[in-house]
N, CA, C and O atoms as a GROMACS GRO file, in nm:
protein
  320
    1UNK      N    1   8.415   6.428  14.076
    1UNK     CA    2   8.294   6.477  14.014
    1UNK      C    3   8.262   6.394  13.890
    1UNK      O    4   8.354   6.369  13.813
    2UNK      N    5   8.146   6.350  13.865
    2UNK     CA    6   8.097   6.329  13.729
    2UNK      C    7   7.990   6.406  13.644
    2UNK      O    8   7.872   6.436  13.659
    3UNK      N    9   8.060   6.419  13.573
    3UNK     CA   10   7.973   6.487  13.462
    3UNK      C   11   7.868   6.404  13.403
    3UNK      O   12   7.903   6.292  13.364
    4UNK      N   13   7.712   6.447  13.386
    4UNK     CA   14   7.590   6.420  13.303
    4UNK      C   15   7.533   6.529  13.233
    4UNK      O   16   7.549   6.648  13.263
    5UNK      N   17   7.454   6.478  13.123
    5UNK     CA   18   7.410   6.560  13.032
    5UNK      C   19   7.254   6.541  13.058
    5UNK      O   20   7.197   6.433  13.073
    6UNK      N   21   7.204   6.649  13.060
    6UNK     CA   22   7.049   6.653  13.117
    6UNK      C   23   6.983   6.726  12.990
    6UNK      O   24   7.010   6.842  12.957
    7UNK      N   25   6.923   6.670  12.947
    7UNK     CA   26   6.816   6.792  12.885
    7UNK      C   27   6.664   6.859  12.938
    7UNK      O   28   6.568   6.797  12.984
    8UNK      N   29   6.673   6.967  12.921
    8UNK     CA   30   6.590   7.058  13.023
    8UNK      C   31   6.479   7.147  12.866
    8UNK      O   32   6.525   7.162  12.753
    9UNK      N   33   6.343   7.188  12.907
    9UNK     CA   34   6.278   7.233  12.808
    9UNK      C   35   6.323   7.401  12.842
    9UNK      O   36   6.375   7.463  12.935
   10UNK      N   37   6.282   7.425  12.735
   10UNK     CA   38   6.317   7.570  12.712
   10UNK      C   39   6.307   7.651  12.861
   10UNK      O   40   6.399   7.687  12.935
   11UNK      N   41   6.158   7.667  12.875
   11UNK     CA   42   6.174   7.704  13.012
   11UNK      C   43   6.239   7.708  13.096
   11UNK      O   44   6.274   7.823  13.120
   12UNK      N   45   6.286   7.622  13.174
   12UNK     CA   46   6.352   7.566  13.274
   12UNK      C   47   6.457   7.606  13.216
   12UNK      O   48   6.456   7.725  13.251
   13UNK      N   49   6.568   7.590  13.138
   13UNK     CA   50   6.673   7.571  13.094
   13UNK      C   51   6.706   7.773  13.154
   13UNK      O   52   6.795   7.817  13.228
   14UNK      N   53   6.602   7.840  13.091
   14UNK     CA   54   6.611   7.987  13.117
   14UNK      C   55   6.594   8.041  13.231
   14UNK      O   56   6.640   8.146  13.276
   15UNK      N   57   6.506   7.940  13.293
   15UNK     CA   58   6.543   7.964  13.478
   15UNK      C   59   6.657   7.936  13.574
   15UNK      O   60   6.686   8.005  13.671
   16UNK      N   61   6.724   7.811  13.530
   16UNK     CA   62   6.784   7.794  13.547
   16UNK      C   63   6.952   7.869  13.512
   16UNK      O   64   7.047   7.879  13.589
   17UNK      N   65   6.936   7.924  13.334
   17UNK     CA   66   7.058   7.996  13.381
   17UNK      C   67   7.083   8.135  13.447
   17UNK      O   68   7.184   8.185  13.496
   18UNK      N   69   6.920   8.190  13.427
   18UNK     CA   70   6.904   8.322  13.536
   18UNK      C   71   6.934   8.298  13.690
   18UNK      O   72   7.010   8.372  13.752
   19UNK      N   73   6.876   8.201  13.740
   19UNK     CA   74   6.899   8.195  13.897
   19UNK      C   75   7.043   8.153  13.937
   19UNK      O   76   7.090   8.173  14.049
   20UNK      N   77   7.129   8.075  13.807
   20UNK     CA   78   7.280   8.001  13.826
   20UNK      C   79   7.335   8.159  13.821
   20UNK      O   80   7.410   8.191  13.913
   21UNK      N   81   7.305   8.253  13.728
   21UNK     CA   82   7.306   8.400  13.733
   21UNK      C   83   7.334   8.490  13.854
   21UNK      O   84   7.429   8.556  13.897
   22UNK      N   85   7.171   8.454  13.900
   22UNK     CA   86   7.145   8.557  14.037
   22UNK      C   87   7.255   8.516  14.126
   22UNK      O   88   7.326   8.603  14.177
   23UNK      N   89   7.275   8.395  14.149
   23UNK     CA   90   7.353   8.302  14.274
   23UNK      C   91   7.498   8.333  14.248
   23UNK      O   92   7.571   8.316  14.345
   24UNK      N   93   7.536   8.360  14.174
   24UNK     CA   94   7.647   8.399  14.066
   24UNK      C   95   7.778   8.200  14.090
   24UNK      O   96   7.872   8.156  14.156
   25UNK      N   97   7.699   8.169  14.004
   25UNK     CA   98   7.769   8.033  14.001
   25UNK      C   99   7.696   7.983  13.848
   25UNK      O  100   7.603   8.032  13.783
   26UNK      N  101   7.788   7.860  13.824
   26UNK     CA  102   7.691   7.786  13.669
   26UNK      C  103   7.586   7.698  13.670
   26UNK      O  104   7.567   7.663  13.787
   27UNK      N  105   7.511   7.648  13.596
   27UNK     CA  106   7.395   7.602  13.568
   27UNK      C  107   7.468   7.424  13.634
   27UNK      O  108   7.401   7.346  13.702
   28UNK      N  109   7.566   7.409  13.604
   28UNK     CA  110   7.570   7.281  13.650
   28UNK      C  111   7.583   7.291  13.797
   28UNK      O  112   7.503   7.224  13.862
   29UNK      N  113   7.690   7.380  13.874
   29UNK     CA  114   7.654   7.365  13.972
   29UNK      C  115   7.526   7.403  14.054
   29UNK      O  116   7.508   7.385  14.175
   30UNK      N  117   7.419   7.472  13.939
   30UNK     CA  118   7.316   7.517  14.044
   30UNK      C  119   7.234   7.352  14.062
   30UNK      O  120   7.181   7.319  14.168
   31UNK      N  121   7.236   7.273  13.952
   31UNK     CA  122   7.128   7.178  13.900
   31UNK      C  123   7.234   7.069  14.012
   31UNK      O  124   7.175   6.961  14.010
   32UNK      N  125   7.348   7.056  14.096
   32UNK     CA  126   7.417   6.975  14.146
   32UNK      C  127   7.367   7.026  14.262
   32UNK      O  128   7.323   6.945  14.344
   33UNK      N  129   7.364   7.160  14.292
   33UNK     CA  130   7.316   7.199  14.472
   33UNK      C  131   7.187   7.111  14.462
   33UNK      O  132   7.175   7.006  14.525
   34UNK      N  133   7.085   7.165  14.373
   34UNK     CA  134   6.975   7.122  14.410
   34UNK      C  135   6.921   6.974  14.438
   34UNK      O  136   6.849   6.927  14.526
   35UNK      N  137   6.986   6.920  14.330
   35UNK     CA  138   6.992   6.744  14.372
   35UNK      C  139   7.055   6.698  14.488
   35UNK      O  140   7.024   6.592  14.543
   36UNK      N  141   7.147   6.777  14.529
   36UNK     CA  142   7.248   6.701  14.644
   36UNK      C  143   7.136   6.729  14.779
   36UNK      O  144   7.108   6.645  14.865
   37UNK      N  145   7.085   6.863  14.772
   37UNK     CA  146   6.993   6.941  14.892
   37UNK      C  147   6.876   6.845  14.886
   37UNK      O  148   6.816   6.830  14.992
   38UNK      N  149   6.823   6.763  14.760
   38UNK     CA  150   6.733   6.724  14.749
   38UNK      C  151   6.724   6.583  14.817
   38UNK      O  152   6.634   6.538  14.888
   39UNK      N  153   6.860   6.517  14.770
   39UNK     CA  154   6.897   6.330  14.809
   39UNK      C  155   6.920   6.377  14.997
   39UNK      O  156   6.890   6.297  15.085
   40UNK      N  157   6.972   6.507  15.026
   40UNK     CA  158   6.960   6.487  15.202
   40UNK      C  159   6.794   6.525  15.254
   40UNK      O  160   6.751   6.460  15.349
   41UNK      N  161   6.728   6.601  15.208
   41UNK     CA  162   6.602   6.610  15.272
   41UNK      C  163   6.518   6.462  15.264
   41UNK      O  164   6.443   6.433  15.356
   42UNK      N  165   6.535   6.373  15.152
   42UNK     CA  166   6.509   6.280  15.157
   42UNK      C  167   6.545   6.157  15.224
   42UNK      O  168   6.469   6.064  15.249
   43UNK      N  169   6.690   6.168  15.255
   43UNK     CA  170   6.728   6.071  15.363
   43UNK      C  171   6.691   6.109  15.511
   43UNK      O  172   6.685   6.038  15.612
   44UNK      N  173   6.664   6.266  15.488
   44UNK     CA  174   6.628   6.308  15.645
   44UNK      C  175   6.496   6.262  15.650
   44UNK      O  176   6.463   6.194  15.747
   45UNK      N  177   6.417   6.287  15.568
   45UNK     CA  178   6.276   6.236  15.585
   45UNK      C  179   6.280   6.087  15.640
   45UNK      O  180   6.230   6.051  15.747
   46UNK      N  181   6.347   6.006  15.551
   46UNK     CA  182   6.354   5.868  15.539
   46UNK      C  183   6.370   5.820  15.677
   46UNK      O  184   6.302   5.736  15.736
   47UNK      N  185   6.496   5.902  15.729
   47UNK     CA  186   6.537   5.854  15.882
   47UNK      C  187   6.431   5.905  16.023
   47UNK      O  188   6.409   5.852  16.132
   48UNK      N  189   6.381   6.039  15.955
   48UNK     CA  190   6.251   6.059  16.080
   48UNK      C  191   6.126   5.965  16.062
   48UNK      O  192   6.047   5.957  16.155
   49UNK      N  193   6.098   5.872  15.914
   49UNK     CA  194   6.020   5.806  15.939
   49UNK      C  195   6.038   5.677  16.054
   49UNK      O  196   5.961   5.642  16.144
   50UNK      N  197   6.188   5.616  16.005
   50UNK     CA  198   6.222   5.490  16.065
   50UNK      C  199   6.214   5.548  16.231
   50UNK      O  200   6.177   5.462  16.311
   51UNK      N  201   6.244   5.690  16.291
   51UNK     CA  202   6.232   5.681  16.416
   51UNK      C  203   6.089   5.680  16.476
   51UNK      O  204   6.055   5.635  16.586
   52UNK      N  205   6.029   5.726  16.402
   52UNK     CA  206   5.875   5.707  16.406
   52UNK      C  207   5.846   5.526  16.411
   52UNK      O  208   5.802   5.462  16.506
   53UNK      N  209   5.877   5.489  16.313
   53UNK     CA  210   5.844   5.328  16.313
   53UNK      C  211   5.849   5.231  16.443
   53UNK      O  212   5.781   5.142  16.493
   54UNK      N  213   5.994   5.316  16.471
   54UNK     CA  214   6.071   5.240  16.571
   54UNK      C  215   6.052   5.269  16.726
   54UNK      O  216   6.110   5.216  16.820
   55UNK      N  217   5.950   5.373  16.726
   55UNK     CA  218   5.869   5.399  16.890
   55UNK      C  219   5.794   5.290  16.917
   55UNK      O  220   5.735   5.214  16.841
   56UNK      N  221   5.808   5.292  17.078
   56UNK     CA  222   5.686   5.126  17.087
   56UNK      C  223   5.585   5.225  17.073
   56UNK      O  224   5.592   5.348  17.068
   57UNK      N  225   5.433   5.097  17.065
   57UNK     CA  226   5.344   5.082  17.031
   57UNK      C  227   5.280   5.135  17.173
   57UNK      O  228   5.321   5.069  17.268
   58UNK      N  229   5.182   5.249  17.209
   58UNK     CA  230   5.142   5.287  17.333
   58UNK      C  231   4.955   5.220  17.332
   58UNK      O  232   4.896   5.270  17.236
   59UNK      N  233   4.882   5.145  17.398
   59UNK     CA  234   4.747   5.176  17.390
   59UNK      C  235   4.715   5.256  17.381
   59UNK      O  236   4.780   5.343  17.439
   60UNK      N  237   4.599   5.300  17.308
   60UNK     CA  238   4.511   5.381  17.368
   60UNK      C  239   4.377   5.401  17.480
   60UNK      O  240   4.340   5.500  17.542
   61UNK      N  241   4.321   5.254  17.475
   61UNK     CA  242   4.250   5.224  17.563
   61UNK      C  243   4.316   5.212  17.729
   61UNK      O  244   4.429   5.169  17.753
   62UNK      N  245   4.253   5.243  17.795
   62UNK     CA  246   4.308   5.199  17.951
   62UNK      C  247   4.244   5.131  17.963
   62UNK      O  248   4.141   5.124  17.896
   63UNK      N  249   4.280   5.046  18.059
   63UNK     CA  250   4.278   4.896  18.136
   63UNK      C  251   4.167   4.849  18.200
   63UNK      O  252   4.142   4.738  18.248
   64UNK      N  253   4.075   5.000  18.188
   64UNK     CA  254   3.936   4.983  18.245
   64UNK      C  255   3.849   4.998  18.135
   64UNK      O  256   3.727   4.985  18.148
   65UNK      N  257   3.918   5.030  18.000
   65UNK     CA  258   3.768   4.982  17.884
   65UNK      C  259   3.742   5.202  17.883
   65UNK      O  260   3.655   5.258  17.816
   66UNK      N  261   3.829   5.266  17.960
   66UNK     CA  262   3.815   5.404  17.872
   66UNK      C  263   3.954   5.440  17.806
   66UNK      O  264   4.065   5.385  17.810
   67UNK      N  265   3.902   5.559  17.740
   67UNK     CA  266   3.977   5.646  17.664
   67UNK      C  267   4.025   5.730  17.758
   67UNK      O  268   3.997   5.736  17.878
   68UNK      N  269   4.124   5.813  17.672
   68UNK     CA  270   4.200   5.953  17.757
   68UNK      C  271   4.080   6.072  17.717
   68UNK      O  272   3.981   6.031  17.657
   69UNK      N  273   4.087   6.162  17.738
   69UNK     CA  274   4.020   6.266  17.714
   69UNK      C  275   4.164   6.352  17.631
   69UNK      O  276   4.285   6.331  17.638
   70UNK      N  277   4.077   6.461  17.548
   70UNK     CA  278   4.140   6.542  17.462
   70UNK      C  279   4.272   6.605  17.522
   70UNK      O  280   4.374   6.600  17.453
   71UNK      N  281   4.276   6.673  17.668
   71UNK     CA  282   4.414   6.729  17.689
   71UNK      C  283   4.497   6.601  17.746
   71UNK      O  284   4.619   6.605  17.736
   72UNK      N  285   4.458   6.531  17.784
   72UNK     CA  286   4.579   6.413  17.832
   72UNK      C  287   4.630   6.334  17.665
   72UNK      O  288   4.738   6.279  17.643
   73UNK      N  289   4.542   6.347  17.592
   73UNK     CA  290   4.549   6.243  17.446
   73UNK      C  291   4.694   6.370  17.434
   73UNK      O  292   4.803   6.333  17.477
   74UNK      N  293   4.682   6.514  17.373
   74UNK     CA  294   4.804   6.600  17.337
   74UNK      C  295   4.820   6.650  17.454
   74UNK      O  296   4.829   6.773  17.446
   75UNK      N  297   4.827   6.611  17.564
   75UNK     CA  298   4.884   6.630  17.688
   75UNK      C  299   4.912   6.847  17.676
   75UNK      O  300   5.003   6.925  17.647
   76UNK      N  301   4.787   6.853  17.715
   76UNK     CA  302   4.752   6.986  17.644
   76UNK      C  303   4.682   6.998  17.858
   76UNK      O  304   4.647   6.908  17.935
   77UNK      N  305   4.692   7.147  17.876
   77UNK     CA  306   4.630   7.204  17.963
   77UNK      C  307   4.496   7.222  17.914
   77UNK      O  308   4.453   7.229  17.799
   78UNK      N  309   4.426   7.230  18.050
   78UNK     CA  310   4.300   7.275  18.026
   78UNK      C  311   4.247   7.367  18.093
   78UNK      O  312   4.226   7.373  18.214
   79UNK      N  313   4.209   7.503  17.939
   79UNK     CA  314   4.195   7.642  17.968
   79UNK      C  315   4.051   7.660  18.013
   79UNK      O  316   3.956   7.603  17.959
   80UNK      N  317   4.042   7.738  18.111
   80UNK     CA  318   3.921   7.797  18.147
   80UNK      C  319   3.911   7.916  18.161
   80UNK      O  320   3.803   7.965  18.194
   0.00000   0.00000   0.00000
């Protein structure tokens, strides 16, 4: 573990030791969940972008100069 010293404004500082409170744990470890929860949603993001990146490239035009229509585009039924 390493220890840092953060300074927090009044506010915050009082939310923080109420909710380290509610959770029944300390202010450092609440301010350590939240960063750690924070650096994985961000690598998760990070990595659903790259799989996004990394799909091929589909036309959209067909080969005859049209488009799809709306339920084939979200491959959606069509209600009547």
């Amino acid at each position: 573990m390493k220890n840092v010293t953060i300074t927090l404004d009044e506010e915050t500082a009082r939310w923080a030791r109420i909710e380290a409170a509610r959770q029944g744990t300390s202010v450092s470890r609440l301010v350590g969940r939240i960063l750690r929860e924070r650096r994985e949603q961000e690598a998760q993001r990070l990595a659903a972008l790259e799989r996004f990146i990394q799909r091929p490239v589909k036309a959209l035009k067909a080969a005859d100069g049209t488009y799809p229509d709306r339920e084939t585009l979200y491959d959606r039924p069509v209600l009547r």
